[in-house]
C-alpha positions as CSV (number, residue, x, y, z in Angstrom):
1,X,0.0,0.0,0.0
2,X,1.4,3.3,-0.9
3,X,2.2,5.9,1.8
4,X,1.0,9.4,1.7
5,X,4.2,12.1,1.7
6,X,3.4,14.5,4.0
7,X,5.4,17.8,4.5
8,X,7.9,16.6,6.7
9,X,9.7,14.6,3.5
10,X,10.0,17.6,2.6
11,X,11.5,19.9,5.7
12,X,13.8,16.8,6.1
13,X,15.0,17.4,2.4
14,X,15.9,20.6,3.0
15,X,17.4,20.4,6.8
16,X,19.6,17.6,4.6
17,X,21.6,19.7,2.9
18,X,24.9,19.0,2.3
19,X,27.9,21.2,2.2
20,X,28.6,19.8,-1.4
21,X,25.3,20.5,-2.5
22,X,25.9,24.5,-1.3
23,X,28.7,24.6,-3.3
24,X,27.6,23.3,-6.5
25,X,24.5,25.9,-6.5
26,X,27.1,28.7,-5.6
27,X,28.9,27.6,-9.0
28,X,26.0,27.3,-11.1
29,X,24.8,30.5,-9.5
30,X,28.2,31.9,-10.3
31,X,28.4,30.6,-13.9
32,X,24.9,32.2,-14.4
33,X,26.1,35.4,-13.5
34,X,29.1,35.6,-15.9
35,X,26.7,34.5,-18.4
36,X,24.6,37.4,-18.0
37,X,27.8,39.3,-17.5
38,X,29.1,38.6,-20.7
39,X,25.9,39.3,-22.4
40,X,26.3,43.2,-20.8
41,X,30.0,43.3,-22.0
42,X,29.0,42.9,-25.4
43,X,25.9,45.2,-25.2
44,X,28.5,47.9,-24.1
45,X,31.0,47.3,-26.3
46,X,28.4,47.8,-29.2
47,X,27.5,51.1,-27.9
48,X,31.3,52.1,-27.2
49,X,31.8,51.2,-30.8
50,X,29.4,53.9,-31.8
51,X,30.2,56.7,-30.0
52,X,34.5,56.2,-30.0
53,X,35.8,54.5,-33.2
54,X,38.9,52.6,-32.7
55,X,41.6,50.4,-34.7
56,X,40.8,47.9,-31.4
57,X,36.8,47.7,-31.5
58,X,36.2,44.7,-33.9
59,X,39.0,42.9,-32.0
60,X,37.2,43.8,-28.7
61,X,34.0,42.9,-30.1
62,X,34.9,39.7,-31.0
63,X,37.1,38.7,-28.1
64,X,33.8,39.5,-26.3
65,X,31.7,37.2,-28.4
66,X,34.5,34.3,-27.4
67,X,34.3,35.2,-23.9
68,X,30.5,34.9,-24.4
69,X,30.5,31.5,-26.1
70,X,33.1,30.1,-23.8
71,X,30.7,30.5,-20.7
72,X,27.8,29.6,-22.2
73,X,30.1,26.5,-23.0
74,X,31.5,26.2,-19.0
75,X,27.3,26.7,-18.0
76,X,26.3,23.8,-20.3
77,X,28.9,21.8,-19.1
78,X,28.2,22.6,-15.7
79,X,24.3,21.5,-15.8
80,X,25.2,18.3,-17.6
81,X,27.5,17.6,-14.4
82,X,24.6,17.9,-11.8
């Protein structure tokens, strides 16, 4: 016969955290964050490239695109790991 879960499953889930657990949802936390970081580093480097032309800009612009790629790269890796 099945057994009803009740709500204490799930305060004992949580008063079961583990210090590994913390850490692994700072990282992904972390990785999110230079996600969305990178996203605002190329938004500004667009509007830096229209109001101050440089030789440097596309170079900027497209190390910024790398930077962006290779996190969304360490984030995807990341979630496949949980």
């Amino acid at each position: 016969m099945p057994t009803q879960s009740s709500g204490v499953d799930f305060v004992d889930k949580i008063f079961n955290f583990s210090i590994s657990s913390g850490v692994v949802i700072f990282l992904l936390l972390f990785v999110v964050f230079y996600v969305i970081f990178s996203i605002i580093l190329i938004r500004q480097l667009v509007i830096m490239a229209k109001s101050i032309t440089t030789s440097l800009g596309g170079i900027l612009k497209f190390l910024s695109i790398i930077n962006l790629f290779a996190s969304l790269l360490v984030l995807l890796i990341a979630l496949s790991l949980i």
